[in-house]
C-alpha distance (Angstrom), angle and dihedral (degrees) to the residues before:
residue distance angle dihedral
X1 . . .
X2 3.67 . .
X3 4.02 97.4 .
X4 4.27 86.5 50.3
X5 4.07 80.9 52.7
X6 3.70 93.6 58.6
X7 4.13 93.4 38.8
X8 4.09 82.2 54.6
X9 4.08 85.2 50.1
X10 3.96 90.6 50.3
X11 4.05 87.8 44.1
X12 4.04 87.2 58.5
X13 3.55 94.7 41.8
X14 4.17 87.0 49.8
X15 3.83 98.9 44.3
X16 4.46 79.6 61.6
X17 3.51 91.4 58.9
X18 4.00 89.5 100.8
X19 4.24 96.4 41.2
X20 4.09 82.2 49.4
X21 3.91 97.3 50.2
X22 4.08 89.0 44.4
X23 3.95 87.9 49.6
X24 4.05 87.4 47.0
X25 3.72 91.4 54.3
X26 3.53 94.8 41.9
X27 3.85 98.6 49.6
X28 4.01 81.3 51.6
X29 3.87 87.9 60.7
X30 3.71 89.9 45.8
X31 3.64 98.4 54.0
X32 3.75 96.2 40.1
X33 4.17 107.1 -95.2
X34 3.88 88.9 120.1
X35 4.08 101.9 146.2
X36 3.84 91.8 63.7
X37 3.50 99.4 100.2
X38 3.98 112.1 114.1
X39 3.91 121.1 -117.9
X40 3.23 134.9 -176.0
X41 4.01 109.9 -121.8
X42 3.68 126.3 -149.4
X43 3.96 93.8 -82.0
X44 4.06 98.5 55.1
X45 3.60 86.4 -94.0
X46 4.26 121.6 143.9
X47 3.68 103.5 -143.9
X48 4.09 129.1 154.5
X49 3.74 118.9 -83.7
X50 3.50 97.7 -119.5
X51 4.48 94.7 44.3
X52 4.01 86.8 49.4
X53 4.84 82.3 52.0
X54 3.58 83.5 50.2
X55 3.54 108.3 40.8
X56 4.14 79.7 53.2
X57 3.52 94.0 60.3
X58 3.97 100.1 -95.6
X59 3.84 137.6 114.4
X60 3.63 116.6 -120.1
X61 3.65 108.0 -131.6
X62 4.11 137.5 176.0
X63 3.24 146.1 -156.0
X64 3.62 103.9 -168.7
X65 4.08 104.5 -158.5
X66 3.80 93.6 154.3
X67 3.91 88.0 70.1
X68 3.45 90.1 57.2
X69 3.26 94.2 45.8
X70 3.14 98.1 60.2
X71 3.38 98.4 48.6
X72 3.45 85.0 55.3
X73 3.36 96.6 70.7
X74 3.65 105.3 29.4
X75 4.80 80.3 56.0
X76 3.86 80.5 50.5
X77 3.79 92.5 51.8
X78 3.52 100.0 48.1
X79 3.39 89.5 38.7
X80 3.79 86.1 63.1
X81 3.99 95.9 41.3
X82 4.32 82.6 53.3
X83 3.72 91.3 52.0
X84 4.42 96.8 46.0
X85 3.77 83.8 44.6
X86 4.31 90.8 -117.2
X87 3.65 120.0 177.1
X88 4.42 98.4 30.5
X89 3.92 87.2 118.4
X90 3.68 111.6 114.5
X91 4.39 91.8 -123.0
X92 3.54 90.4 51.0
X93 3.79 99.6 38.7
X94 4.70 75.4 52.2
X95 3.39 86.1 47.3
X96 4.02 103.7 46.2
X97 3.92 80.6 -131.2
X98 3.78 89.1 169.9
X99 3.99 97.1 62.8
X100 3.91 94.5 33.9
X101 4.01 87.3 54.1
X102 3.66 88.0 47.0
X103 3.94 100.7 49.6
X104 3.85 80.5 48.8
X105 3.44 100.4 52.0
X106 3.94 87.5 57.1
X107 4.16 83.0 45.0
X108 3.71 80.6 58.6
X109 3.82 100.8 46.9
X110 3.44 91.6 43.1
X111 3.54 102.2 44.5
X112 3.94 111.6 5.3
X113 3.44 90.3 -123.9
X114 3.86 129.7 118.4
X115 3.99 126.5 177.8
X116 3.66 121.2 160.1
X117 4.39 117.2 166.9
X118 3.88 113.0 -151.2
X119 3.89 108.1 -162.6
X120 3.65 135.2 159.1
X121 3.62 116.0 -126.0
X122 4.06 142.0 133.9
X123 3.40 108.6 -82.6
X124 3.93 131.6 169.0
X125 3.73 88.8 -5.2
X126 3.73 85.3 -51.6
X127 3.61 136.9 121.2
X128 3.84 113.2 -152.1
X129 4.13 149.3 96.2
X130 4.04 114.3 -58.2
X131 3.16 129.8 -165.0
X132 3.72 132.8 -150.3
X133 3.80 150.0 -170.9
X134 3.70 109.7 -130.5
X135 4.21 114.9 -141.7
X136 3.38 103.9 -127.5
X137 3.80 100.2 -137.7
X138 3.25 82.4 62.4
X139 3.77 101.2 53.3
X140 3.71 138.9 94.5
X141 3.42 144.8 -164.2
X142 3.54 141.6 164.0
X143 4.20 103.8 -110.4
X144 4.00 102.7 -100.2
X145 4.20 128.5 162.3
X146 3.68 97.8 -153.8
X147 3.94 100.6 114.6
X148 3.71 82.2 -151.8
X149 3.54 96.7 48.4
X150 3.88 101.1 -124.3
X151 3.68 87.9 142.3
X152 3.50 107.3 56.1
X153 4.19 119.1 114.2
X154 3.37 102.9 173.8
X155 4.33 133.5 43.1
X156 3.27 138.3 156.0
X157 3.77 145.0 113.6
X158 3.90 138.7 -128.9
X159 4.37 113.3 -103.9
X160 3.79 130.6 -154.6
X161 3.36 115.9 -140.0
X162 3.76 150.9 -173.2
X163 3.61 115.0 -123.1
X164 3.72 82.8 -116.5
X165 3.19 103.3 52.6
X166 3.97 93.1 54.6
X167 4.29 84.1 49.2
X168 4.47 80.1 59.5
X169 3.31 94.6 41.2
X170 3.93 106.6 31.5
X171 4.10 101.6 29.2
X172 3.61 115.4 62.6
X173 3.37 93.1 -139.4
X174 4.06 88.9 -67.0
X175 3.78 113.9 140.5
X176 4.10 85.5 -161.2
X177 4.37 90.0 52.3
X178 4.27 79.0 42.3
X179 4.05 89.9 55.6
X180 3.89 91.5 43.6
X181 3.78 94.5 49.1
X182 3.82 87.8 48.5
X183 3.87 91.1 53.8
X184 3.80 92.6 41.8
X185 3.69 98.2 54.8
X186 3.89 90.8 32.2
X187 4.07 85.3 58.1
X188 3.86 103.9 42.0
X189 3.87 113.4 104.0
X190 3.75 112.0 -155.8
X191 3.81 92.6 -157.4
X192 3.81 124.2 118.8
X193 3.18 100.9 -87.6
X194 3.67 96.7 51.1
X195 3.98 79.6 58.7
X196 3.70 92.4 54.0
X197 3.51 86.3 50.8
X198 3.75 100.7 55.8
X199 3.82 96.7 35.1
X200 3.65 87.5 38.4
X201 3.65 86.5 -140.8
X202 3.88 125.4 97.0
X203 4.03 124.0 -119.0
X204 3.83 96.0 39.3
X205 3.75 112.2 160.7
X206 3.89 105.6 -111.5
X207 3.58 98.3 -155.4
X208 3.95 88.3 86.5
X209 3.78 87.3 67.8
X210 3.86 96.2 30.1
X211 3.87 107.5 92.4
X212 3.94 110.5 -137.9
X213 3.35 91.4 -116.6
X214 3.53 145.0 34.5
X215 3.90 123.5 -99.9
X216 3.81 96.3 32.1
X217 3.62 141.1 88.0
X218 3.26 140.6 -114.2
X219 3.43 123.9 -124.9
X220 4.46 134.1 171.8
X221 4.02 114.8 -154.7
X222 3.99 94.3 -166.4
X223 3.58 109.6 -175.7
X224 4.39 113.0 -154.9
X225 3.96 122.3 -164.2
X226 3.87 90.1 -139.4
X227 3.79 137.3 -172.7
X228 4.28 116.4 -129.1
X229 3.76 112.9 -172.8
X230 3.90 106.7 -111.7
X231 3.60 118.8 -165.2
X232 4.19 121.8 -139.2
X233 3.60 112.7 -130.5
X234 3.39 96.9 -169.8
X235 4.26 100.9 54.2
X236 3.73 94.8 18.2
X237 3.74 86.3 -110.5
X238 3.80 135.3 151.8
X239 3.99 117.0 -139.7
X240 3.70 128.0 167.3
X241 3.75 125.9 -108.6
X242 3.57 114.8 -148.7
X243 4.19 111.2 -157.1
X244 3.86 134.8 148.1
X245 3.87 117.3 -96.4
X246 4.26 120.2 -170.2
X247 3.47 115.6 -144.5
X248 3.95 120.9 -163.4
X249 4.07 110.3 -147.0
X250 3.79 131.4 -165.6
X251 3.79 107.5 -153.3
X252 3.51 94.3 -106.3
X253 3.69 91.7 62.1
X254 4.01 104.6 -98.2
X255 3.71 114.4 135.4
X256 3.53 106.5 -121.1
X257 4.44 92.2 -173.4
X258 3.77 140.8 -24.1
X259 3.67 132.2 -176.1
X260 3.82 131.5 159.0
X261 3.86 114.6 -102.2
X262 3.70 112.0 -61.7
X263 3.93 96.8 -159.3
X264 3.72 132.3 101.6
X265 4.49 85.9 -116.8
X266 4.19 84.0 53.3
X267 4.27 78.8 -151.5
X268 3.57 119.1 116.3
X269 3.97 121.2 -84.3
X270 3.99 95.0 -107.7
X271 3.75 115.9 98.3
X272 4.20 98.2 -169.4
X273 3.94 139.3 -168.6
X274 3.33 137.8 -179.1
X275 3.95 126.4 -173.4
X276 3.23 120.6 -102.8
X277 4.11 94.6 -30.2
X278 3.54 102.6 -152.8
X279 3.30 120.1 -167.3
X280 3.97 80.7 -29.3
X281 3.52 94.5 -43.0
X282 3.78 136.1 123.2
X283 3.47 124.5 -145.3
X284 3.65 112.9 171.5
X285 3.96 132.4 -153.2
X286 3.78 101.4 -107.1
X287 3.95 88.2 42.8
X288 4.43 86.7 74.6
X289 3.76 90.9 63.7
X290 3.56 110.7 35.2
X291 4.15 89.5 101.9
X292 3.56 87.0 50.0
X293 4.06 91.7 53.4
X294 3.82 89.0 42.3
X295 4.12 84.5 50.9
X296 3.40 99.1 46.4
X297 4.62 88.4 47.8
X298 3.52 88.2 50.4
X299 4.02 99.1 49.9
X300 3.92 92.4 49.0
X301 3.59 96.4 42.8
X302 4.54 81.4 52.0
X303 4.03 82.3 53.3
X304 3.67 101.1 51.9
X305 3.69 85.7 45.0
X306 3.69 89.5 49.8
X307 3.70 91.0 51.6
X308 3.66 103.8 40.1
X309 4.23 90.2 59.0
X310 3.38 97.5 38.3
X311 4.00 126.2 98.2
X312 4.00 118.1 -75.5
X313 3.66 120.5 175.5
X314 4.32 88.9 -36.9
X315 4.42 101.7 177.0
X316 3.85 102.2 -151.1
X317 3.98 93.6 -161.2
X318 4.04 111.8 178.5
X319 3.88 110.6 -118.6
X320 3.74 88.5 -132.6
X321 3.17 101.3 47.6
X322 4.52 85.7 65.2
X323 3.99 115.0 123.4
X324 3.89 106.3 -127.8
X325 3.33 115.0 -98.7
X326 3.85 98.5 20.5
X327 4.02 112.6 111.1
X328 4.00 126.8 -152.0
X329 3.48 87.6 -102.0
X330 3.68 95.9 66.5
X331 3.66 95.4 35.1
X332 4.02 84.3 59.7
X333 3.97 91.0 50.8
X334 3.67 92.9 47.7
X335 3.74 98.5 49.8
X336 4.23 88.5 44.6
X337 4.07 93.5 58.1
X338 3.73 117.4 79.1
X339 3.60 99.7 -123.6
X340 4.23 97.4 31.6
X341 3.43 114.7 151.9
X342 3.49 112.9 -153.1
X343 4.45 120.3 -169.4
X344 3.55 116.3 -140.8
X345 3.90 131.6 -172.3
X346 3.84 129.2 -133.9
X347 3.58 117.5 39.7
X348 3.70 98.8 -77.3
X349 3.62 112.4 -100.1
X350 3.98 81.6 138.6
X351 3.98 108.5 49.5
X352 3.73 118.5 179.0
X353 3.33 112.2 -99.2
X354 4.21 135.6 -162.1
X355 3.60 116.0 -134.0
X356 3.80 114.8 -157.5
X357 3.93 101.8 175.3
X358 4.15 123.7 -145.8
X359 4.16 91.3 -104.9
X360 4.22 79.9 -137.3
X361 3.87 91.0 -135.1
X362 3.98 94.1 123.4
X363 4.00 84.2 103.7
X364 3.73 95.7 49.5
X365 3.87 101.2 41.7
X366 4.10 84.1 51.1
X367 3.51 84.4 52.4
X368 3.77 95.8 49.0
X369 3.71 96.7 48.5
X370 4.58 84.3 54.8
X371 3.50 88.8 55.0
X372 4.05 93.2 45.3
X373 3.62 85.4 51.5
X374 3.89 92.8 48.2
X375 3.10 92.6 48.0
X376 4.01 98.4 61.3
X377 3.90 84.9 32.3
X378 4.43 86.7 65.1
X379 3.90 90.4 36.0
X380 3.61 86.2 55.0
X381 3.89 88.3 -144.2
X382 3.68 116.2 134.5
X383 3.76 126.1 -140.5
X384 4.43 80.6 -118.1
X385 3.84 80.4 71.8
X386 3.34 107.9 34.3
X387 3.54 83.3 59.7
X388 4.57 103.0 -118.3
X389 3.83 136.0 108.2
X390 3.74 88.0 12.5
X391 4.15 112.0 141.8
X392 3.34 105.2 -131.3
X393 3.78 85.7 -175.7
X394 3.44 88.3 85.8
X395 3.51 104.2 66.1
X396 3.74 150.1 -89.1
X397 3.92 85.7 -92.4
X398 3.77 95.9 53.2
X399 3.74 98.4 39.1
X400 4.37 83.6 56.5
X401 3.69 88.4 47.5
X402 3.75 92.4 57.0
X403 3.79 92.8 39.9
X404 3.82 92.0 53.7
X405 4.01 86.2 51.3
X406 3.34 91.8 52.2
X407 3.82 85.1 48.4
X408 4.29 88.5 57.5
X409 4.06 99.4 76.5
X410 3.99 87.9 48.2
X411 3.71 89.6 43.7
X412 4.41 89.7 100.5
X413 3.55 92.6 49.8
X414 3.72 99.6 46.2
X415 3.97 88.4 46.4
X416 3.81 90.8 48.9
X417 3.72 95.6 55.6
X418 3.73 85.0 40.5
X419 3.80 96.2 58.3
X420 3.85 81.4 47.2
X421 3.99 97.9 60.7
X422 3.43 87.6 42.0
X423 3.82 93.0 53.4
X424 4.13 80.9 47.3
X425 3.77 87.2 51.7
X426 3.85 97.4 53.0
X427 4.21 94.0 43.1
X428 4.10 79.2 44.6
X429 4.15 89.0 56.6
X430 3.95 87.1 43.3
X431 3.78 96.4 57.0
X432 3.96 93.7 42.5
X433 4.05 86.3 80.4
């Protein structure tokens, strides 16, 4: 029973493995690494974007708007939270609520994923409610559809820790439960077959038992909504109760604790979002103009190609027209200095003649500027808020009109994360008592 709970944790965290390899390529866009897609060159080969460019001769180059964008709105947010006087309360001033709800927010744009866990626990020397952002390679959850969440059963997320820490948190202060954690997590081989063994299924991707780094442990805190008989004094009747239960795993499957939920909400300690969930499905903020980014890389690496082979100060000087005894060399001197004088022979039907060549790249820059303008059209952030070609002659009163325009198309996404802190908020009030 409790080993098929933590194979139903590792199915979760499997089914993700698509939503965290689009939010990996997408937080590469967003911090600049935007020629790491793999191709396929003209021999079969998969190579990087950006090594098949430069093995063709060309310079991969970026302009990276979707980091400023969404920096943009993150400023904007925090901007907001400064001006409504958020975060004064003395668990979120503990807490730093402001930056964690700010490195989420871009979390959220990037990824359209949310996960905060709200426990109370000793900390510092100090009793109190924390508050958390949850990795999401780390995190798990069964696959629900309810934006609100109502219909998730099963949450949790993977921990990496100390071999002390699991001694505090695992050993009741026994030094014989301290000696059998050490030989448990001394003795448990992370390799595939260890996998097999737990999931009783071969092929099981080992990096959900693997800690990320060396010298720690891994540890899964799965939360289950789970039934418990309850018996009906009254008719003699037997209903089920339905309550959260915690269950502490060691990789290899042996339950290390479980309790039911210790706070006043008796729900789990997660407070999760996902962006827009359609039909189950996440489709995050920077995801809409990725293409456009891609577009906009691809045109300006065209018009530095454009310009680099193209026709700069060429001298077409007729061979016959040479003085004797004057060399290329000097010739090139000569025509360089401002007041050169340079002999020729004949009588000058063929002059030499500069060519400076149109570099052709009317077409592309026109096409550069559409894409630009795309791009901010699918962001749905105005040039009001991104702070350029905004006439300030107009007035403070004008200039906040246009801003809270701007504001309209990012209206959804600032309410969704909103409706999220304030579903942190409430599960924060319930684990106070």
């Amino acid at each position: 029973m409790e080993k098929e709970i933590l194979k139903q944790a590792y199915r979760a965290w499997s089914s993700a493995g698509e939503l965290r390899s689009r939010r990996n390529r997408y937080k590469r866009y967003t911090y600049g690494d935007q020629w790491s897609d793999m191709v396929t060159d003209g021999r079969g080969r998969v190579v990087a974007e950006g090594e098949l460019l430069a093995a063709s001769g060309k310079h991969p180059m970026i302009n990276n708007l979707i980091r400023q964008l969404v920096k943009t709105v993150v400023g904007r947010y925090r901007s907001i939270a400064l001006e409504e006087g958020r975060y004064t309360d003395p668990i979120s001033v503990r807490n730093s609520l402001g930056e964690l709800d700010s490195r989420l927010l871009e979390e959220f744009l990037i990824s359209g994923t949310a996960v905060q866990r709200i426990v109370r626990e000793e900390r510092f020397g100090s009793d109190g409610v924390w508050v958390d952002n949850v990795d999401m390679p780390l995190f798990f959850v069964n696959r629900f559809k309810d934006p609100r969440g109502w219909d998730i059963n099963l949450v949790g997320q993977l921990h990496d820790l100390s071999f002390p820490e699991v001694v505090h948190r695992f050993g009741g202060g026994s030094g014989v439960r301290a000696e059998y954690l050490r030989r448990l997590f001394s003795e448990i081989d992370s390799g595939g077959s260890f996998a097999a063994e737990t999931l009783g299924e071969p092929g099981g991707d080992v990096s959900f038992f693997t800690p990320s780094s060396a010298g720690f442990c891994r540890v899964a805190e799965v939360w289950t909504l789970d039934g418990h008989l309850q018996e009906r004094a009254q008719d003699d009747s037997v209903g089920v109760e339905m309550g959260w239960r915690c269950r502490w795993f060691a990789p290899d499957g042996t339950l290390l604790d479980s309790y039911d939920s210790p706070y006043g909400h008796g729900c789990h300690p997660y407070v999760v979002k996902f962006y827009p969930l359609t039909d189950g499905e996440v489709h995050s903020f920077v995801e809409d103009v990725i293409e456009q980014q891609r577009s906009i890389n691809r045109l300006i690496v065209l018009i530095d190609k454009i310009m680099a082979t193209s026709a700069k100060g060429v001298l077409l000087f007729p061979a016959d027209q040479m003085v004797e005894g004057m060399g290329w060399e000097e010739i090139t001197q000569r025509w360089a200095q401002a007041d050169g004088v340079i002999p020729i022979t004949g009588r000058g039907e063929h002059l030499p003649q500069q060519v400076m060549t149109n570099p052709g790249a009317s077409g592309a820059y026109q096409f550069l500027q559409l894409q630009m303008k795309l791009f901010d059209d699918i962001a749905g952030v105005g040039d009001a808020l991104l702070g350029r070609t905004v006439q300030t002659a107009r007035g403070v009163e004008m200039l906040d009109r246009q801003i809270s325009n701007a504001t309209i198309a990012l209206a959804d996404i600032y309410e969704s994360f909103g409706s999220f802190v304030r579903s942190r908020d409430e599960k924060v009030s319930g684990s106070v008592g």
